[in-house]
Wavefront OBJ file of the C-alpha trace (Angstrom):
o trace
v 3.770 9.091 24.450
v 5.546 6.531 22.398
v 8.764 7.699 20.756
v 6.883 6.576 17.204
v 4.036 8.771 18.306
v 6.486 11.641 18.938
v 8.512 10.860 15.844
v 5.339 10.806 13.312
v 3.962 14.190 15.340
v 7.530 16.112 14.785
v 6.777 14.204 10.644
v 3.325 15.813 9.661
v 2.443 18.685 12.945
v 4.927 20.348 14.816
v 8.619 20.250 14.386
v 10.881 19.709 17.407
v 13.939 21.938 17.639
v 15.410 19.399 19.946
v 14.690 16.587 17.725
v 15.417 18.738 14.443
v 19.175 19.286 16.104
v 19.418 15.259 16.707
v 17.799 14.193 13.087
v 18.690 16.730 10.530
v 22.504 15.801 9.912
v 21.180 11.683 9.345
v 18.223 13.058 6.837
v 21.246 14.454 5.411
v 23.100 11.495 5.248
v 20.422 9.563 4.143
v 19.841 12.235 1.342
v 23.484 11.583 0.220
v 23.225 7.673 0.399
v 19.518 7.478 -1.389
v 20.866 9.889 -4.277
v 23.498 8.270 -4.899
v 22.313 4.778 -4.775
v 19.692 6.137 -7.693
v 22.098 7.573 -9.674
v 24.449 4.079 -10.237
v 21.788 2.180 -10.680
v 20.258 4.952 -13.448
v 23.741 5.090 -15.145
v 24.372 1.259 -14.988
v 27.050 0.786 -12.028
v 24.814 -1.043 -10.155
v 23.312 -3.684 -12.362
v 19.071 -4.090 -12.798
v 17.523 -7.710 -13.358
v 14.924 -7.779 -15.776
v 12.025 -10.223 -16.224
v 10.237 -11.695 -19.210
v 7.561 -9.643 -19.057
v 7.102 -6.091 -18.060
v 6.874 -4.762 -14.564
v 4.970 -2.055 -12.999
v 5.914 -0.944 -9.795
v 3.304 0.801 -7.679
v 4.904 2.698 -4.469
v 5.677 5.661 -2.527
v 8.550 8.232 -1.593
v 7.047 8.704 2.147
v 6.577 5.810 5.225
v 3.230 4.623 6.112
v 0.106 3.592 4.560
v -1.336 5.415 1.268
v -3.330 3.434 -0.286
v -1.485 0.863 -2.137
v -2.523 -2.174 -1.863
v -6.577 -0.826 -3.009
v -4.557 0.622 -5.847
v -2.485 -2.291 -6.840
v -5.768 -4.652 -6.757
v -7.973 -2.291 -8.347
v -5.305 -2.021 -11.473
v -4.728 -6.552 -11.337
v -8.508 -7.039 -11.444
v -8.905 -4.355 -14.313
v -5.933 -6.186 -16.077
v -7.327 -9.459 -16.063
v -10.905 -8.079 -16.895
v -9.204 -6.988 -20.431
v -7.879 -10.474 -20.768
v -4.166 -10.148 -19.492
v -3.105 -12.815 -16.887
v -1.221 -10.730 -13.846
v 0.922 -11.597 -11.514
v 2.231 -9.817 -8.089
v 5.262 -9.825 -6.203
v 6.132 -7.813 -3.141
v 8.440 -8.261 -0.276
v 6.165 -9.675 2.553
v 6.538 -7.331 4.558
v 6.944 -9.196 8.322
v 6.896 -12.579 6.966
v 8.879 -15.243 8.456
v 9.288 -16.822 4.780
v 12.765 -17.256 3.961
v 13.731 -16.746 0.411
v 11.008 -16.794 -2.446
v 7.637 -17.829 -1.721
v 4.375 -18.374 -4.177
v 1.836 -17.812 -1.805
v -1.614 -19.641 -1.279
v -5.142 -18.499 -0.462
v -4.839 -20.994 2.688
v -1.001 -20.023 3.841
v -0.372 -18.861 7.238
v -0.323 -14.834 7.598
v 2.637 -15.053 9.636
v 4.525 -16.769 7.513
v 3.569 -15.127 3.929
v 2.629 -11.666 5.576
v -0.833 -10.301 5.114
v -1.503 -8.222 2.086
v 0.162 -11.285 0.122
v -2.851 -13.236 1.566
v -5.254 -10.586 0.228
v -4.131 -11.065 -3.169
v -3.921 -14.674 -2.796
v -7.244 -15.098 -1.285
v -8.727 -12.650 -4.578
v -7.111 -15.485 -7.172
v -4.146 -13.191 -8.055
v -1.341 -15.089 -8.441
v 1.602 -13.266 -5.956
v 4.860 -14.600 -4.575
v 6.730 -12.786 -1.861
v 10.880 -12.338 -1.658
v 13.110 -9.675 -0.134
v 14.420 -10.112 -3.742
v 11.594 -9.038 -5.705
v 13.562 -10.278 -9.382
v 13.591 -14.095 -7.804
v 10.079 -13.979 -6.515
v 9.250 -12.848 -9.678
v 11.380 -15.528 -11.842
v 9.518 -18.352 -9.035
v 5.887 -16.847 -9.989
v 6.738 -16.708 -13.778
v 7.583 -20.515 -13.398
v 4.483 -21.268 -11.715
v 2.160 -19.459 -13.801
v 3.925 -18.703 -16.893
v 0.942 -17.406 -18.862
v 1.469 -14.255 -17.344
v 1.740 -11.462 -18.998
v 2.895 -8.567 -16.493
v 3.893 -8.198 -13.020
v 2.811 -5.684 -10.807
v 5.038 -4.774 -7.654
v 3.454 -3.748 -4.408
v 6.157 -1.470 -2.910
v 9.440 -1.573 -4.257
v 9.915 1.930 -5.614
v 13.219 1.659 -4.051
v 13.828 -1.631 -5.214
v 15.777 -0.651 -8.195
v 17.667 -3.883 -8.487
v 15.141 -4.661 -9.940
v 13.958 -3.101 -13.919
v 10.577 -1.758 -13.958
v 8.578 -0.544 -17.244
v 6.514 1.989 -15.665
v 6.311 3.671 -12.284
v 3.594 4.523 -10.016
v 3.618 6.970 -7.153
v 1.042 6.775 -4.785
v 0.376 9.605 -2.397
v -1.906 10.186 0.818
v -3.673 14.306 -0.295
v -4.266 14.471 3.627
v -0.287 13.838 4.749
v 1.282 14.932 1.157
v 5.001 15.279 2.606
v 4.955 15.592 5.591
v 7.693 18.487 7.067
v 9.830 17.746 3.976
v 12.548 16.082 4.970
v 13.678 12.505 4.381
v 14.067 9.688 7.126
v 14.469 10.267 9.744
v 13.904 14.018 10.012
v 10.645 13.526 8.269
v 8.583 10.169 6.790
v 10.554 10.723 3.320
v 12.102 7.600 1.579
v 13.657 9.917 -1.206
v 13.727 13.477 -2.305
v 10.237 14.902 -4.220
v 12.058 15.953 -7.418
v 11.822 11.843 -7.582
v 8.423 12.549 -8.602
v 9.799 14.548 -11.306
v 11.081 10.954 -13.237
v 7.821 8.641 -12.618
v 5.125 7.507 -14.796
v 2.137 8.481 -13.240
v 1.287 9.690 -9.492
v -2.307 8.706 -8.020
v -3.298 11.087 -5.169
v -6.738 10.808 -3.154
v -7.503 14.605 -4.016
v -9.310 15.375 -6.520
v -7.283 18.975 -6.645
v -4.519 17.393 -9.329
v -3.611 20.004 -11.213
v -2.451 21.730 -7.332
v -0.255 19.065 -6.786
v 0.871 19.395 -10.798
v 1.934 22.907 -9.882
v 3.099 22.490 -6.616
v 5.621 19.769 -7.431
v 6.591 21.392 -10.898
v 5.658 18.134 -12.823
v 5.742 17.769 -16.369
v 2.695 17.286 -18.472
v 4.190 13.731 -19.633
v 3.927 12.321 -16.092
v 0.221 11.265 -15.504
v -1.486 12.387 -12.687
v -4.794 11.144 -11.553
v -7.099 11.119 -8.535
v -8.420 7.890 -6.614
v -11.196 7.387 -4.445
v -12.106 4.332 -1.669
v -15.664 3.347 -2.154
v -17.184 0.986 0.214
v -18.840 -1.857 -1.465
v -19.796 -3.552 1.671
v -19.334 -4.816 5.080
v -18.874 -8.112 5.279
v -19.402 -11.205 8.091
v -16.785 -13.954 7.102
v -18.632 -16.044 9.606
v -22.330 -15.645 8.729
v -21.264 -14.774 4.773
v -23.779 -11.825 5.495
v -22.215 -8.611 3.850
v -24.644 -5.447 5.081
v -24.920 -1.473 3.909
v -23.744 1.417 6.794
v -27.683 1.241 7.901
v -27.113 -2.033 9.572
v -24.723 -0.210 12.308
v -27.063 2.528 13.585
v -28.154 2.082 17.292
v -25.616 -0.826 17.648
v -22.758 -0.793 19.743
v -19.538 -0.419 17.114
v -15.722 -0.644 17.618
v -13.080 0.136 14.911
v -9.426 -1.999 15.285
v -6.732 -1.315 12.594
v -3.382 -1.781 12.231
v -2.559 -0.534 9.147
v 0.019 2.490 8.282
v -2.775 5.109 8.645
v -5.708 3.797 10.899
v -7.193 7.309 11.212
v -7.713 6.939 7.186
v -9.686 3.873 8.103
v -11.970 5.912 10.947
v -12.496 8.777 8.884
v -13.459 6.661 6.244
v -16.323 4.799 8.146
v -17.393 8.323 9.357
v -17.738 9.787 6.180
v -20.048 6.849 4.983
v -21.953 7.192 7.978
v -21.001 4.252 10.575
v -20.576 5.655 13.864
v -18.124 4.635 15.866
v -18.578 4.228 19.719
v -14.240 3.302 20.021
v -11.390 3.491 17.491
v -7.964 1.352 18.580
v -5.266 1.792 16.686
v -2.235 -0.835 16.686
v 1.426 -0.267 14.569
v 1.250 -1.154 10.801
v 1.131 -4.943 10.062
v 1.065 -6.031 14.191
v -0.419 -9.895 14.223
v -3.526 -9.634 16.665
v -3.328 -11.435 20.137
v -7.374 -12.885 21.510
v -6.778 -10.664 24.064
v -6.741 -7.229 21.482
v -10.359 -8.197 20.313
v -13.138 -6.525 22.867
v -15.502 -8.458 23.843
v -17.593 -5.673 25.154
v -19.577 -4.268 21.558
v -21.786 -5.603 19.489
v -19.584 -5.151 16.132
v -16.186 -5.244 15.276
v -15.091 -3.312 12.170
v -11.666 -4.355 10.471
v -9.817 -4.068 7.262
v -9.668 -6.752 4.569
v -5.999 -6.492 5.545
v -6.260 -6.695 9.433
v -8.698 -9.682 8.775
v -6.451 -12.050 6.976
v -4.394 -11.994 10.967
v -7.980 -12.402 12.646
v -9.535 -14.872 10.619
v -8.366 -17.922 12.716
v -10.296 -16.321 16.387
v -13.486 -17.407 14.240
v -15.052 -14.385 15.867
v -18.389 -13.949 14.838
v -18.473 -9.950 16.527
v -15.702 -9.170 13.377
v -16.697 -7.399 10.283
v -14.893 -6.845 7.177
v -14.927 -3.631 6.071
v -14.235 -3.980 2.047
v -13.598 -0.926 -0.697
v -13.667 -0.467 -3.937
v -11.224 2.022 -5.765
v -12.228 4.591 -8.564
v -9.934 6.507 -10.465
v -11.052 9.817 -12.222
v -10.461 8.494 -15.680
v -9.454 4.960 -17.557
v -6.202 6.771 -18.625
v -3.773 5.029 -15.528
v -5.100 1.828 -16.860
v -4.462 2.401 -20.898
v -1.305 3.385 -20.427
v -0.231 0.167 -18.844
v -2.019 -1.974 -21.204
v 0.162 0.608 -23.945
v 3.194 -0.342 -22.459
v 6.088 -1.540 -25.355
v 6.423 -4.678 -23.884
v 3.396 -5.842 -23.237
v 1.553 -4.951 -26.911
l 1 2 3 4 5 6 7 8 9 10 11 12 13 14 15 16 17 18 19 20 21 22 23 24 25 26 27 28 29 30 31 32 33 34 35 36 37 38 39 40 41 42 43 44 45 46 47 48 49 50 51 52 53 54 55 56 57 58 59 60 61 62 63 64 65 66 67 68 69 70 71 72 73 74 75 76 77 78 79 80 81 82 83 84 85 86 87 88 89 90 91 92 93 94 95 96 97 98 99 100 101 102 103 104 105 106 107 108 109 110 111 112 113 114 115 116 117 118 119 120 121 122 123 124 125 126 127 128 129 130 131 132 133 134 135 136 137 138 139 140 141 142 143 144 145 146 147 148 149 150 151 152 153 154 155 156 157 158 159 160 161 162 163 164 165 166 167 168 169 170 171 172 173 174 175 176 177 178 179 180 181 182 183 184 185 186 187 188 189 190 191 192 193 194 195 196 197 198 199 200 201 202 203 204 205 206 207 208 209 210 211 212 213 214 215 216 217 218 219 220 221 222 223 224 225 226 227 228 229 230 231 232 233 234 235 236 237 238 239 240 241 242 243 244 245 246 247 248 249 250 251 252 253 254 255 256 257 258 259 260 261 262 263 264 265 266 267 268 269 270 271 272 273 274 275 276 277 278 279 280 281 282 283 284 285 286 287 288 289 290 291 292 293 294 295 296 297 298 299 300 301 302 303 304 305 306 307 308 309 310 311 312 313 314 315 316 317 318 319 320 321 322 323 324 325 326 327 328 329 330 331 332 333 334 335 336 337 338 339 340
């Protein structure tokens, strides 16, 4: 087994005395170093850059995938759908870019990092920066009839001033054992949740996590659910319903943060699956990872954007919608100061 494998096991289903000895005095450390750095920046000894328009950062306090990226597209398209021109800036995660980037529907994944190219590719405007204030100030120059910025990632990005904070969270992996890195998969403490805006959770049990977490009735919490619009041949430009895949010979591929979120989800709308292959979270695909011995391929819109240029015909894009519980997430950004 793979010391990540081992790592993420001791994170979320059985803790390792041996491995609790080794990692409990860094989670400590890390504790120390991750309050601390929140505290100058909330009391002004670190200084935060602020941009033109208002920001809203949508992240997470734990490692891996939970569902941001849906999230952060599902709240850009309902932006623009009431008439406000959004913009997106995240890190590119993996990239090879160096410095600030405004990134194009045709750039290279490699270079931009791939859910940049889903945004792209969906006529957001998004630039990419390990400084998310200059990739911000770049996309602002480029498009400057925007009107707010959303952040994919970046919670802990506090050099940079947000306007309202989102905390997205995975109901089936919550916290994990607890602990922050690398003990457990936490990126801060929970009583972080305590000082958000809202928290979006795929459970439709809110008022559990409310309770659980000892949140105040000011911080929003609301539920979110993937819905599969279709499945989609980028070769063909066929897009079929989950009926299409009975009797035919199906893999699953992902390399996203949580592939097992992405195989559950196919079960549960009814696509069986014949072989699930799971790679680490944003790995660019090699030929030699596709098989070549099924009929179908099923991928994420996010594992497609580093398959795209095989031209495989076998590979189907799986694509989702999200729906929240209520329009509230979504009237609270549009009632943000700044932006009225």
């Amino acid at each position: 087994m793979k010391l990540q494998n081992i790592i993420e096991h001791h994170w979320y289903k059985n803790i390792s005395f041996i491995l609790t000895l080794i990692l409990l005095p860094l989670s400590y450390l890390f504790l120390i170093i991750s309050k601390s750095r929140y505290y100058c920046y909330k009391i002004g000894i670190f200084k935060q850059s602020k941009l033109r328009v208002p920001v809203v950062v949508i992240g997470n306090i734990s490692v891996g995938g939970v569902g941001k990226t849906p999230l952060t597209k599902h709240i850009a398209t309902s932006l623009i759908e009431c008439g406000i021109s959004v913009g997106i800036i995240l890190r590119g995660y993996k990239s090879n870019a160096l410095g600030t980037t405004v990134v194009t529907p045709d750039a290279d994944c490699q270079l931009v990092g791939d859910e940049a190219l889903i945004y792209a590719q969906n006529n957001i405007p998004v630039a990419i920066g390990k400084n998310r204030y200059l990739a911000g100030l770049q996309l602002l120059k480029k498009y400057p009839d925007i009107k707010i910025i959303l952040t994919d990632d970046g919670l802990q990005h506090y050099k940079l001033y947000r306007d309202y904070e989102i905390v997205v969270i995975d109901a089936t992996r919550m916290m994990g054992n607890g602990y922050l890195l690398p003990m457990g998969p936490l990126r801060e403490s929970v009583t972080r949740l305590k000082t958000v805006d809202a928290i979006v959770v795929n459970t439709s049990n809110i008022e559990e996590l409310r309770n659980k977490y000892k949140l105040s009735q000011n911080i929003l919490v609301t539920s979110q659910k993937l819905v599969l619009q279709d499945v989609y041949n980028p070769i063909s430009c066929v897009s079929q319903q989950p009926s299409y895949f009975v009797n035919k010979n199906v893999v699953a591929i992902s390399a996203i943060g949580n592939p097992q979120k992405f195989f559950d989800f196919l079960q549960t709308n009814k696509i069986k699956l014949d072989k699930k292959i799971a790679f680490p979270d944003h790995y660019y695909f090699k030929e030699k990872d596709i098989p070549d011995n099924y009929d179908l391929i099923l991928v994420t819109e996010k594992d497609y954007v580093k398959l795209s240029h095989f031209n495989n015909a076998k590979i189907w894009v799986v694509r989702v919608n999200i729906e929240l519980d209520s329009n509230k997430l979504i009237n609270q950004i549009i009632k943000i100061p700044s932006l009225l």
